[in-house]
C-alpha positions as CSV (number, residue, x, y, z in Angstrom):
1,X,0.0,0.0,0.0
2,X,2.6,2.4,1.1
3,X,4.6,1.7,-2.8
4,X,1.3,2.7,-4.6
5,X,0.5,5.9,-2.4
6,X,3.8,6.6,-2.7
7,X,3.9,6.2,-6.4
8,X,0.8,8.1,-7.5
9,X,2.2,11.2,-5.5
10,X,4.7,12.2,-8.5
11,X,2.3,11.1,-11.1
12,X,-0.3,13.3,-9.5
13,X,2.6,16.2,-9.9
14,X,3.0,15.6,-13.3
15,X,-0.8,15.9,-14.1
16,X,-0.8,19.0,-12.3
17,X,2.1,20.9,-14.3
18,X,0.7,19.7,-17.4
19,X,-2.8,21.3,-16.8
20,X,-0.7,24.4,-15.7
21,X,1.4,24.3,-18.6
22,X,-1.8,23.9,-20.8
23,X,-3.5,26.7,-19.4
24,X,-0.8,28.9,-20.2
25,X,-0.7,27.7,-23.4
26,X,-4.1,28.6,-24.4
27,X,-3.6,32.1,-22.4
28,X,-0.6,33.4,-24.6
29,X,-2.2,31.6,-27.6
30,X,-5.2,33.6,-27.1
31,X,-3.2,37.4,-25.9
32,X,-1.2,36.8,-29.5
33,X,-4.9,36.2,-31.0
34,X,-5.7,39.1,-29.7
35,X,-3.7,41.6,-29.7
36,X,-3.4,43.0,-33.4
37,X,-0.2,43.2,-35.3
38,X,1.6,46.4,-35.7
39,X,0.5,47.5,-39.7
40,X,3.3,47.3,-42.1
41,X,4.2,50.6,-43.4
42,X,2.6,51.0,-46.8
43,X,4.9,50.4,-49.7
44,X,6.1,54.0,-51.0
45,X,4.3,54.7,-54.7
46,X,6.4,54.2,-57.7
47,X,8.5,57.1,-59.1
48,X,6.4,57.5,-62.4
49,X,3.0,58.3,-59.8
50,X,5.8,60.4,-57.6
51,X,6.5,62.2,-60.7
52,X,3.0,62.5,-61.5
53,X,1.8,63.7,-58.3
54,X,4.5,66.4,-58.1
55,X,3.9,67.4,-62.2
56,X,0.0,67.8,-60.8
57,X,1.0,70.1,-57.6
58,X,3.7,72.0,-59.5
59,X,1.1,72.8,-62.4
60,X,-2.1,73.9,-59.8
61,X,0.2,76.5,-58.0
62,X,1.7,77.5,-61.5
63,X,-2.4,77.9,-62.8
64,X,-2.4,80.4,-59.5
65,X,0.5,82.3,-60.3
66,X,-0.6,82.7,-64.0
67,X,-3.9,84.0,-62.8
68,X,-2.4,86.6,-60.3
69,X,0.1,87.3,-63.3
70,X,-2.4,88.5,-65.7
71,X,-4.2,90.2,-63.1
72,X,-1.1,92.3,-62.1
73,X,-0.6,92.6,-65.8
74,X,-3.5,94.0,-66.8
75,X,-4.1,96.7,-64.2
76,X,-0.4,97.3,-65.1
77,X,-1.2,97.9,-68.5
78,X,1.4,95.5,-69.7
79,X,-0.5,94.2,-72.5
80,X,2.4,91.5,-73.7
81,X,2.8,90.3,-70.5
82,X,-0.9,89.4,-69.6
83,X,-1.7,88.7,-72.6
84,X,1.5,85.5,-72.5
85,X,-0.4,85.2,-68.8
86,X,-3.7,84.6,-70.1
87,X,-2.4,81.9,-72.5
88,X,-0.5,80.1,-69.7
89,X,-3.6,79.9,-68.2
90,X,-5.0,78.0,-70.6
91,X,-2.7,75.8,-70.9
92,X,-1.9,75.1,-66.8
93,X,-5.4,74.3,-67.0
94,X,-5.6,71.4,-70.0
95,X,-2.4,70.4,-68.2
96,X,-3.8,69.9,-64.7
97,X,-6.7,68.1,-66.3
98,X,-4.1,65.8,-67.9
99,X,-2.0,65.4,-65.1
100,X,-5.2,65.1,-62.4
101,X,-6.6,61.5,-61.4
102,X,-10.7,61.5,-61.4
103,X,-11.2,61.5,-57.8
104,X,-7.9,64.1,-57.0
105,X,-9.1,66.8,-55.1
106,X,-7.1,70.0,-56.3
107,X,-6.4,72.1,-53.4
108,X,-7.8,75.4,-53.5
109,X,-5.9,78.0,-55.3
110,X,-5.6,81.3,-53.6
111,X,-4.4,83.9,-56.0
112,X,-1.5,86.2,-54.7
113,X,-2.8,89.8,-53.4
114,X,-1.1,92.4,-56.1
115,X,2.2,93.5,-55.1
116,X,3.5,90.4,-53.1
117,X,5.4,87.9,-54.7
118,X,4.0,84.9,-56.6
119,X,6.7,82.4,-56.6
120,X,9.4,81.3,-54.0
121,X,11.6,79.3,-57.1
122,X,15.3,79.9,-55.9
123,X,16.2,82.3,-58.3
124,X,14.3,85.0,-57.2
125,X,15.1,83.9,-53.4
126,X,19.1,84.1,-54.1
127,X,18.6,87.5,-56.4
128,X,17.1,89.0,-53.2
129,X,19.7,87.7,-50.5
130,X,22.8,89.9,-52.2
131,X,23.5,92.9,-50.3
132,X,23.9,96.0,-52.1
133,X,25.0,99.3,-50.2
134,X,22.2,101.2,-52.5
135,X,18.6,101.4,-52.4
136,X,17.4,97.6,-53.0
137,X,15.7,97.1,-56.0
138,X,12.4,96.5,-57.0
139,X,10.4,93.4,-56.9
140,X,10.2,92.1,-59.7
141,X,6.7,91.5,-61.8
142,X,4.6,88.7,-61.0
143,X,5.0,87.8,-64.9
144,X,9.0,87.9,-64.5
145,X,8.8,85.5,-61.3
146,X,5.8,83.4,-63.6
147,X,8.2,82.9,-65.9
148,X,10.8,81.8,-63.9
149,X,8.7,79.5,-62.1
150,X,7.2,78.3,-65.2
151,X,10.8,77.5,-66.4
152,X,11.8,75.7,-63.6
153,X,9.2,73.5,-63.6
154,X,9.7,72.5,-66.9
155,X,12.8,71.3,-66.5
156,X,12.2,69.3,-63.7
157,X,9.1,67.6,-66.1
158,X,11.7,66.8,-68.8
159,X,14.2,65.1,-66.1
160,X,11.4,63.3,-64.3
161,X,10.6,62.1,-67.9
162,X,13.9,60.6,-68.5
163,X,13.3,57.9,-65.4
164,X,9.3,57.6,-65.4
165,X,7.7,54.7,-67.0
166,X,6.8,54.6,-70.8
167,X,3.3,56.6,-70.9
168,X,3.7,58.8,-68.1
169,X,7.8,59.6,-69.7
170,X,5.5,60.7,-72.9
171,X,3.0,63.4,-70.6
172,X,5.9,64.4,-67.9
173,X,8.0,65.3,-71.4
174,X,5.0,67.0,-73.4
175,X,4.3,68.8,-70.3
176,X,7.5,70.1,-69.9
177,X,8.6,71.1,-73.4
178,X,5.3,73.2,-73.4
179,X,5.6,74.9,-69.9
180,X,9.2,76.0,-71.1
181,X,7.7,76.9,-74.6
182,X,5.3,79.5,-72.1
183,X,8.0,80.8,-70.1
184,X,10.1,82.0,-72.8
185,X,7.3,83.8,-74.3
186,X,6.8,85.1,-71.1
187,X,10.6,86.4,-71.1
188,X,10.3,87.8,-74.0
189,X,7.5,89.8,-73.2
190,X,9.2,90.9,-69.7
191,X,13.0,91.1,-70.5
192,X,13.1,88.2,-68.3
193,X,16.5,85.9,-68.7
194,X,16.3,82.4,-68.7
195,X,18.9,80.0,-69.1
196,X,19.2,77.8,-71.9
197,X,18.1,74.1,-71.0
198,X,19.5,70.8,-72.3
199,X,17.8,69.2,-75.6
200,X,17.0,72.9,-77.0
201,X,19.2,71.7,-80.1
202,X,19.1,68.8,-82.3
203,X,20.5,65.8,-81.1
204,X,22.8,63.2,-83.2
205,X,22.7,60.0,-83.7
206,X,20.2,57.9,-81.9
207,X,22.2,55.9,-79.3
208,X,22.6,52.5,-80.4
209,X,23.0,53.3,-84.0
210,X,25.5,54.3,-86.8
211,X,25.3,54.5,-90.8
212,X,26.8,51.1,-90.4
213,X,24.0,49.3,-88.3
214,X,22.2,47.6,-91.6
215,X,22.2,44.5,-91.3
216,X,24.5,42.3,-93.6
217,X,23.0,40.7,-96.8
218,X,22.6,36.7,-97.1
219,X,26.0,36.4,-98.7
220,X,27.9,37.9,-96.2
221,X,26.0,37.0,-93.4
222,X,26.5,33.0,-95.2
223,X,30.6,33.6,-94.8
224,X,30.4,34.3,-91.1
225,X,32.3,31.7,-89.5
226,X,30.4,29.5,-87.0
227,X,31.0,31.7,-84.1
228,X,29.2,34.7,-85.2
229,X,25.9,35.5,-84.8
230,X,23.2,35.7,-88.1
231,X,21.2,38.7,-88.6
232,X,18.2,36.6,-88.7
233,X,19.0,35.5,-85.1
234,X,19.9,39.0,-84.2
235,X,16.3,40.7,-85.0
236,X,14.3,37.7,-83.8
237,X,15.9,38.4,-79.9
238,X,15.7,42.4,-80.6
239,X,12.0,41.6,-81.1
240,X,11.5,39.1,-78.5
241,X,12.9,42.0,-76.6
242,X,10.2,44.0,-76.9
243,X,12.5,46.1,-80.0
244,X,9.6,45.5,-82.6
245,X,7.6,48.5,-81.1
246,X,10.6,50.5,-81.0
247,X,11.4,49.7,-84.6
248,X,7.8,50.5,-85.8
249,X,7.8,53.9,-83.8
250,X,11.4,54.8,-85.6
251,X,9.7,54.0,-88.7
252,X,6.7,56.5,-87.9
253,X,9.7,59.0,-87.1
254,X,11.2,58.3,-90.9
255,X,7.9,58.6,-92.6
256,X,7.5,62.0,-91.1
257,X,11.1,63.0,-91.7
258,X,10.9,62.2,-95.1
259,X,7.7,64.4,-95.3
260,X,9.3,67.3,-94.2
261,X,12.0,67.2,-95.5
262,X,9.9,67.0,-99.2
263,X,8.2,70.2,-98.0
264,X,10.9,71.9,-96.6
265,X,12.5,71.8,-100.4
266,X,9.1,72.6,-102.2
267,X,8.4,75.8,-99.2
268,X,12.1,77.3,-99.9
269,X,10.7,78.6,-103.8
270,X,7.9,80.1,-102.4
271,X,8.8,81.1,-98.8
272,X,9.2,85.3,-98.2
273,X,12.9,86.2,-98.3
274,X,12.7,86.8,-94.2
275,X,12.0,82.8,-93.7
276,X,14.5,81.6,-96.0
277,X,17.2,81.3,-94.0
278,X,15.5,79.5,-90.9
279,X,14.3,77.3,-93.7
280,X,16.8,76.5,-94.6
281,X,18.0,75.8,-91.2
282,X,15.2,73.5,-90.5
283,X,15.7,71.4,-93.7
284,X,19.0,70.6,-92.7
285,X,17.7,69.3,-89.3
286,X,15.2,67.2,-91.0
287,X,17.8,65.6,-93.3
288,X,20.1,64.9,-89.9
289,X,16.6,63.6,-88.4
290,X,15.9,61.1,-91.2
291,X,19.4,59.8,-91.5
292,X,19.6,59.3,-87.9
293,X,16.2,57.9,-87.3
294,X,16.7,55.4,-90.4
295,X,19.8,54.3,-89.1
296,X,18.5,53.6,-85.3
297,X,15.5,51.8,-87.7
298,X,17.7,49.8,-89.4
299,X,19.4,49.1,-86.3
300,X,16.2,47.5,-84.7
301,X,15.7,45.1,-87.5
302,X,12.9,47.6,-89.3
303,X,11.9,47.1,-92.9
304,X,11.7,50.6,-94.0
305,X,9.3,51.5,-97.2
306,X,10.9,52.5,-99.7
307,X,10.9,56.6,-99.9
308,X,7.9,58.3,-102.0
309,X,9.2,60.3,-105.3
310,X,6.9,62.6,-103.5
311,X,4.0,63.6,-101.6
312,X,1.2,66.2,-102.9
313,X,1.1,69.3,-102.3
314,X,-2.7,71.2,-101.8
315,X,-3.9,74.7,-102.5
316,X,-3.6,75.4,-98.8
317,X,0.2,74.6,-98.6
318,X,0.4,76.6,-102.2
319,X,-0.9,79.5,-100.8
320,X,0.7,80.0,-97.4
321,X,3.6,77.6,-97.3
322,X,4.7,78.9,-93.7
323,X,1.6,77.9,-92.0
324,X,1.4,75.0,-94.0
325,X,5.1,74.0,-92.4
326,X,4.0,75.0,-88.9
327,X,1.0,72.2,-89.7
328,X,3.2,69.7,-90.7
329,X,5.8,70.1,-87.9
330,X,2.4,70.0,-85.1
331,X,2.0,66.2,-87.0
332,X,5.1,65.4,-86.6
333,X,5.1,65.3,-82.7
334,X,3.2,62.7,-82.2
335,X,5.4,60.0,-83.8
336,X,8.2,61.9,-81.2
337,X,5.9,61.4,-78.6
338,X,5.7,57.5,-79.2
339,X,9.5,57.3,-79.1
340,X,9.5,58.6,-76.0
341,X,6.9,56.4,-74.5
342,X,8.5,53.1,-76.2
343,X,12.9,54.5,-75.7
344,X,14.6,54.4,-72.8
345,X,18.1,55.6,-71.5
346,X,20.2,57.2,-73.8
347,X,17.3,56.5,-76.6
348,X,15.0,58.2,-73.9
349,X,17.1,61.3,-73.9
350,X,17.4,61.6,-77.7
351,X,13.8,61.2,-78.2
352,X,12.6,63.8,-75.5
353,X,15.1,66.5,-77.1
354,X,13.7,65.8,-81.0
355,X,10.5,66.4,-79.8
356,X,11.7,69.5,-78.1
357,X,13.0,70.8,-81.4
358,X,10.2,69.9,-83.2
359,X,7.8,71.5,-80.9
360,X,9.9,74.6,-81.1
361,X,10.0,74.7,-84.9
362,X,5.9,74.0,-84.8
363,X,6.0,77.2,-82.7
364,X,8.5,79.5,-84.9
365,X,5.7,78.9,-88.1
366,X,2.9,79.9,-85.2
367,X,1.4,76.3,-85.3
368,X,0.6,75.4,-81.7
369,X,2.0,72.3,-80.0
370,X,-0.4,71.7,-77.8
371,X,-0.8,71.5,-74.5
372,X,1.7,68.3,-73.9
373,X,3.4,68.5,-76.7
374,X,3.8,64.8,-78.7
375,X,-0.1,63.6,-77.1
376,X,-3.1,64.1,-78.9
377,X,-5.5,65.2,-76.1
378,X,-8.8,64.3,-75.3
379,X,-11.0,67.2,-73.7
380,X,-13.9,65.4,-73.2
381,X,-12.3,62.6,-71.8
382,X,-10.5,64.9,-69.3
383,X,-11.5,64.9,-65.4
384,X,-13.1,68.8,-65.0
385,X,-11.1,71.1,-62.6
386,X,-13.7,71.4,-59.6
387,X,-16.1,74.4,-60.0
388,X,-14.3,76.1,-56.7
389,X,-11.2,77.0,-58.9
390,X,-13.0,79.0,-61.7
391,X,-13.1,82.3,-60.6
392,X,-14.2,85.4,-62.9
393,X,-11.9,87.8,-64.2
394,X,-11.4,91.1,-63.4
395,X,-13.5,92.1,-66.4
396,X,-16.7,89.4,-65.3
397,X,-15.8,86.7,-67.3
398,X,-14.6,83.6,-67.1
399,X,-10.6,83.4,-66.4
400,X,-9.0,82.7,-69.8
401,X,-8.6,79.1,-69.5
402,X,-11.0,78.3,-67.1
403,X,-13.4,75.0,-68.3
C-alpha cells in the first residue's frame, strides 16, 4: 500500500504541471490572437505616380501664379505680359486636367494679393539675398517670377521624364517642353533671362545606331564563320525584346522625316525672303533627323518602305507655305511622342530633345503644340477642374482658360 501511495504522489505532480502548462498555453495563444499586429508601413508609390503627383502640384500653383500674373498685368497695363499670362492659363489648365486622377481633389488656389510675390523658385530667393550698399531694388513683376517658375518646372518635367515609366515619360515630357515653350514667351514679353536648358538643339545619332548598323545581306552573313551571330537570329531576340515596337515607332519618325524634308525643299521657292534662312535651317535638321532615325531603324531590325518620289502638295500649302510647315511640324510630334513612351536611356534622352526641337519649330511657323506636346489630347475625356477653382476675371468673365 505504502509503494502505490507513494507512487501516485509524483504522477499526480506531473498531471498537475501539465494542466498548468496547458493553461498557459491557451492564455498566450489567445493574448497573440488578440492583440493586433503592428500595420506594415505602406509600400512607397512608384517614381512615375511620384513624378506625376509632383507634375499635378507643381502645375495647380503654376495655374495660380498665371492667374495673379495676368491680373497684375492688366491693371499694369502690360499688354504682352498678360496677354502670355492669359495663355498660360490656358494651358496650366488642359495640363492639370491631364495630369489630375478623377477622384484628385485640387487644393484650393488662392491667388496672390497684387504686389506680393508669386513664386518662391530659388532664383528670385538668391537675387534678393545679395547685399547691395544702395537702395534695394524692386520686386520684380509677377509675370517675370511666372516665368521663372514656369521655367523651372519644366525642366524638372523633362528630367522626371527621363526615369518615369513609358506613358507617363511621354506626358511628364510634353508637359515640360510646353511649360518651357510658355516661359520663354513670357521672357520675351518681360526682358526676363532664362537660361538655356539641355535638348534645345538637335540631337545626333540615336544611341545605339551608326550609318553602319544595316544589317548584312545573305552572302555575307552565309561567310560568317560559325561563331558569329546571323542577322536573322539577331532581330528575332531584338524583337523578342520588346525592340519590334521601338522599330515601328522609328519607322513612324522616318515617314515624317521624309515628309518634311519634301516640304521643306518645295516651301524654300515660295517662302518670303525673311523665312529663308531658318528654312533652310530646318531642312537641314530634318535631313540629320531622317538619316539618324533610319539608321536607329535599321538598327532595330525595321523594314523601312521605300521613300515616295513625293507627296502632294494642296492649295492650302500653295498659298501659305509657312503655315502649312507650322501644320506639318504639329503632326510630326506625335510620332516623337511615341519614341519617347517606347525608348529608354540614352534613346529616352534623344527622343525627349527631337521632340523638343520639333515643338519649337511648330512654334516658330505659329502652329501650336499643344498642351503636352507629342499627345493628342482628349478634352472630353479629361476629369473637370472642380467648379471652386474657376473664378471670374477682373472684367466678369470667365478666367482665360477656365473649363
Amino acid at each position: 500500500m505504502n509503494d502505490d501511495t507513494t507512487g501516485s504522489g509524483p504522477r499526480r505532480s506531473y498531471f498537475r504541471y501539465a494542466v498548468f502548462a496547458l493553461a498557459a498555453a491557451v492564455v498566450l495563444s489567445l493574448g497573440f490572437v488578440l492583440i493586433p499586429r503592428e500595420p506594415e508601413a505602406p509600400a512607397p508609390p512608384p517614381i512615375s505616380e511620384q513624378a506625376r503627383a509632383a507634375a499635378f502640384a507643381d502645375t495647380v500653383r503654376l495655374r495660380a501664379l498665371a492667374l495673379a500674373a495676368g491680373d497684375a498685368a492688366g491693371r499694369a497695363g502690360q499688354g504682352p505680359a498678360a496677354a502670355a499670362s492669359q495663355r498660360a492659363v490656358t494651358l496650366l489648365t488642359m495640363q492639370a486636367r491631364a495630369l489630375m486622377l478623377p477622384a484628385e481633389a485640387l487644393p484650393a488656389a488662392s491667388p496672390t494679393p497684387p504686389g506680393a510675390s508669386v513664386s518662391a523658385s530659388p532664383a528670385t530667393a538668391s537675387a534678393s539675398a545679395v547685399p547691395s550698399s544702395s537702395a534695394p531694388p524692386p520686386a520684380p513683376s509677377p509675370a517675370t517670377e511666372l516665368a521663372a517658375a514656369l521655367h523651372e518646372s519644366g525642366a524638372r518635367r523633362l528630367a522626371d521624364a527621363e526615369k518615369a515609366d513609358g506613358g507617363m515619360a511621354r506626358l511628364l515630357g510634353g508637359t515640360g517642353i510646353t511649360q518651357v515653350l510658355a516661359a520663354e514667351e513670357l521672357a520675351a514679353a518681360t526682358g526676363t533671362p532664362l537660361a538655356t536648358l539641355p535638348g534645345t538643339t538637335l540631337p545626333g545619332a540615336f544611341p545605339g545606331s551608326s550609318s553602319s548598323s544595316v544589317p548584312p545581306s545573305p552572302a555575307a552573313s552565309s561567310s560568317a564563320g560559325p561563331g558569329t551571330g546571323s542577322p536573322v537570329a539577331s532581330c528575332t531576340t531584338t524583337r523578342a525584346q520588346g525592340g519590334a515596337d521601338l522599330a515601328s515607332s522609328l519607322t513612324s519618325v522616318v515617314g515624317a522625316e521624309q515628309e518634311l524634308v519634301y516640304a521643306y525643299q518645295a516651301a524654300l521657292t515660295r517662302l518670303p525672303p525673311a523665312s529663308l534662312a531658318p528654312a533652310s535651317d530646318f531642312l537641314t535638321q530634318h535631313e540629320d533627323l531622317r538619316h539618324a532615325a533610319r539608321d536607329a531603324a535599321a538598327a532595330q531590325c525595321a523594314v523601312l518602305p521605300p521613300t515616295p518620289a513625293g507627296y502632294a502638295l494642296d492649295a492650302a500649302f500653295l498659298a501659305d507655305p509657312a503655315a502649312a510647315l507650322g501644320v506639318l511640324e504639329a503632326g510630326a510630334l506625335p510620332a516623337y511622342g511615341d519614341l519617347v513612351a517606347l525608348s529608354a536611356g540614352a534613346g529616352r534622352g534623344w527622343a525627349l530633345a527631337a521632340l523638343q526641337t520639333a515643338a519649337r519649330r511648330t512654334a516658330f511657323w505659329g502652329a501650336s503644340p499643344g498642351p503636352v506636346a507629342g499627345v493628342i489630347l482628349d478634352e472630353s475625356a479629361l476629369p473637370q477642374l472642380p467648379a471652386a477653382d474657376r473664378r471670374p476675371s477682373p472684367g466678369g468673365t470667365p478666367a482665360p482658360g477656365t473649363p
